[in-house]
N, C-alpha and C positions, 0 to 999 in steps of 0.2 A: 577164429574160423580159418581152417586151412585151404587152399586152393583146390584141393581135392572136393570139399564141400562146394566151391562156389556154383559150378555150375545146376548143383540141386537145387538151388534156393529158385522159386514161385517168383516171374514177370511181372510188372506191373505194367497198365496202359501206358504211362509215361516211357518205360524201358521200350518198347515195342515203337513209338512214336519216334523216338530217337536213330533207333535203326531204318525206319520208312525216312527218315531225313536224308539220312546218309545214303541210301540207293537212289531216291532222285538224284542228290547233288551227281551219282555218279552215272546214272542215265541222260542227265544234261551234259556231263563233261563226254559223254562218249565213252566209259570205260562197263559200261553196259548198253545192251543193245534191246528192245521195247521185249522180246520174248521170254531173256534172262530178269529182266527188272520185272515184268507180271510174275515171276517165278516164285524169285526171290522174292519179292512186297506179300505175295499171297501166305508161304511160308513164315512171315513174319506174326502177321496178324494170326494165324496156326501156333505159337509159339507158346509154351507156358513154363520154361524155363530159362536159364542164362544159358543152361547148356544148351538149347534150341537154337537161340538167339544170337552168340557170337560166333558159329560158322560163315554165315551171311554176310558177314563184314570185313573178316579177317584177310583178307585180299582185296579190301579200299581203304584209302587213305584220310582219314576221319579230319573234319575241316577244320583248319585253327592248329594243326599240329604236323610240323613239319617231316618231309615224307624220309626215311634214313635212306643211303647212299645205296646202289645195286651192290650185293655182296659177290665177291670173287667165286666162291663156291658155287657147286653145280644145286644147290639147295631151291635156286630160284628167289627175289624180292621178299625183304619182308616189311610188310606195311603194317603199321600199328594199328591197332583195332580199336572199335570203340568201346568205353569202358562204362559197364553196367554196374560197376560196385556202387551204392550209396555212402555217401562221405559221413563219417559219424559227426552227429550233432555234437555243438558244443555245449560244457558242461552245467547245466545251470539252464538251461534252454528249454524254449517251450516243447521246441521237438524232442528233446531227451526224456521228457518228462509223461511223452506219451509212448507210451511201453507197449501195448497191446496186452491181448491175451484175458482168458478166463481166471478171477481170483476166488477163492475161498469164500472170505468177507464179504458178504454180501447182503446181512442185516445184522439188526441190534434190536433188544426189543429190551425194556426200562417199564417192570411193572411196580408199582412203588419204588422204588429204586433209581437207579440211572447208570449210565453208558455212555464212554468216549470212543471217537475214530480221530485219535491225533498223531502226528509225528510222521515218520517216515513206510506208510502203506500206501496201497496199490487202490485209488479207487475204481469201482466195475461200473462194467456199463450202464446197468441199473442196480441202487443200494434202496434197501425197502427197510424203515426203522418204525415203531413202535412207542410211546410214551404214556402209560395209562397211569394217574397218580404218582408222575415222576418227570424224568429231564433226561436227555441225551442230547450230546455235543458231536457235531462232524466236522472236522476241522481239516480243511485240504490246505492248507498255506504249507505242508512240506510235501503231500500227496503226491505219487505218480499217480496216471488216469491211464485206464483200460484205451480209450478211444478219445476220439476228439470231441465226443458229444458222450455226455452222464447223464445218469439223470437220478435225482430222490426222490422217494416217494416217502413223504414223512405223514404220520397219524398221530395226534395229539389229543388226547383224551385226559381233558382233565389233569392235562401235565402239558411241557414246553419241551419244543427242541431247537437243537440254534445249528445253523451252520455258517461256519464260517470259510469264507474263501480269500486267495490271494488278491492283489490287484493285478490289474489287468487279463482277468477270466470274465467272459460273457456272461449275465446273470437272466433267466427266464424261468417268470415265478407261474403258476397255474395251478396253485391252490385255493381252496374254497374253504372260508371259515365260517363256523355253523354255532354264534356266540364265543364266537372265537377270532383270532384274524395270522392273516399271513403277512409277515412284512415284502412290502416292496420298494423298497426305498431303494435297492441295488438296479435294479432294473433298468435296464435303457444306458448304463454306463457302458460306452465303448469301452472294448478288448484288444490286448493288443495283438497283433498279427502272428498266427497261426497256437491261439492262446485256447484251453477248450473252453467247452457250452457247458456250461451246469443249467440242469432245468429240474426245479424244485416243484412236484406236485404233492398231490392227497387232501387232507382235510383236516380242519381241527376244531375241534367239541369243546366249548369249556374252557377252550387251550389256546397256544399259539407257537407259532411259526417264527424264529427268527433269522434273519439272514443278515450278518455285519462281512464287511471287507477290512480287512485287517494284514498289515505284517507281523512278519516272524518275527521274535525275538530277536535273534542275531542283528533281523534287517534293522531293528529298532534301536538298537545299540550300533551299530553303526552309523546310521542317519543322524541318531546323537551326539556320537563322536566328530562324525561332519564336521554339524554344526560349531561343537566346540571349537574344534580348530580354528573353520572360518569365523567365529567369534577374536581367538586367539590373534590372527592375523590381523582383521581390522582393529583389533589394539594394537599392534605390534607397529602398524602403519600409519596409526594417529599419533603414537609416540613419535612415530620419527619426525611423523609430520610438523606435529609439535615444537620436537627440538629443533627442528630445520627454521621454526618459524621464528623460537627464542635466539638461536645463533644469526637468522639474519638481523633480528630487531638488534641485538646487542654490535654486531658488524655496524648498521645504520648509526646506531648510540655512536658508537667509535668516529666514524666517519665525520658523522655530525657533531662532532667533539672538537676532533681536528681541523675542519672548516672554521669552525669559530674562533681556536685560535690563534688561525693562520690570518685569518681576515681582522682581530685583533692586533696581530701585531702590525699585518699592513698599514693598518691606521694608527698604531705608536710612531711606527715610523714615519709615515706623508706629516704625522702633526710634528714631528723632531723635525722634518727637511723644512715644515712652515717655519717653522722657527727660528731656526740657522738662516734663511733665506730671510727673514724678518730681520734679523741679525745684523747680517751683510750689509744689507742694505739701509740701517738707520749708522750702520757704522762709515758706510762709505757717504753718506748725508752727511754727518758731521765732521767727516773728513773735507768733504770740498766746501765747506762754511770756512773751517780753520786755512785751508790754502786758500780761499777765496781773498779772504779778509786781507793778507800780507801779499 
């Protein structure tokens, strides 16, 4: 999108919200005065473009971002303005995954027969499918979504249809089964934050309704691989653990080796110095017996 486009693009409350911010902030500091700020506020909330909308501010200095220096030129101040662009989601995100807009696909009907919605399409804000004497599968685990609320309206006649969804998508079932049933087993499972509504109605005859939560493929080889590693690892850890435990028991063996024959010989010796001392002294006995006697 070029700049030339931006200011076409359609306001949203929040956009509008943002700039009524930034004119208090500047009716409080005094750089508007109560007749300019009624002006401007009212102009605001009038607003249904960017191009409407950053006139208004382009001469206040937006909070949280430092004001640049007076420029030398007769040009006058330039204060930075505040910025309406939305920051692109990231990739793989629940926000990138809601696209908007009107799609084509918007049923499947499985008369004997049957019907997939898998891979990488666009699901609409309401998809209306069919199963008489057959099966059809909807499968959103790679799905974009029209909006942040779907909804199926599935009919089962004598045949089955399944949808399955990713984790972490809200699941709200409102089907009626007539000898037939709808699964709700998904139901009531918290969604994670800003994840859409799937709301599965209609009825089924004879039939049924299934709804499983499931990952993709990819995720499921990955999650795999995970594991392997972290399998990998805590062996990799016990070994060492292991060896560390073998090399100190054999250091102890060592240790305990050398203590015994240090304190072995201690004791050859003390029982040599008894003995020599033993020695000595029956020798110096029978010495003063012999000088005793002459």
């Amino acid at each position: 999108m070029t700049d030339d486009q931006v200011p076409e693009l359609r306001a949203s409350d929040a956009d509008r919200e943002r700039v009524a911010e930034i004119l208090r902030d500047a009716l409080a500091e005094g750089r508007l005065d109560m007749e300019e700020f009624e002006e401007r506020l009212e102009a605001t909330y009038r607003a249904r473009t960017y191009g409407e909308l950053t006139p208004l501010t382009r001469d206040l200095p937006v909070p949280g971002v430092p004001v640049a220096p007076l420029p030398r030129a007769s040009s006058g101040p330039s204060y930075p303005s505040v910025s309406l662009l939305k920051d692109q989601a990231p990739e793989g995100s629940w926000a990138s995954r809601v696209v908007g807009g009107e799609h084509a696909s918007s049923w499947a009907v499985a008369v004997m027969s049957g019907f997939q919605r898998r891979g990488r399409w666009t699901m609409p804000k309401r998809f209306n499918c069919l199963a008489f004497w057959g099966g059809g599968e909807i499968d959103l685990r790679e799905a974009n979504f029209a909006d942040h609320e779907v909804q199926i309206n599935c009919v089962a006649i004598m045949g089955g249809l399944n949808v399955i969804v990713p984790p972490g998508v809200t699941v709200v079932v409102r089907g009626v089964g007539i000898m037939g049933g709808f699964d709700s087993r998904e139901e009531g499972v918290p969604g994670d934050p800003g994840a859409p509504r799937v709301i599965v109605t209609g009825f089924a005859f004879w039939g049924g309704v299934g709804i499983e939560r499931k990952v993709t493929k990819a995720e499921r080889q990955r999650l795999k691989e995970e594991r392997r590693q972290e399998k990998l690892d805590r062996r990799a850890a016990a070994r060492e653990l292991s060896g560390s435990s073998r090399a100190d028991a054999h250091r102890r063996m060592v240790e305990g080796r050398r203590d015994l024959l240090r304190d072995r010989h201690e004791e050859r010796r003390e029982r040599h110095e008894e003995r020599r001392e033993r020695h000595r002294e029956r020798r110096e006995e029978r010495d003063r017996r012999r000088f005793g006697d002459r």
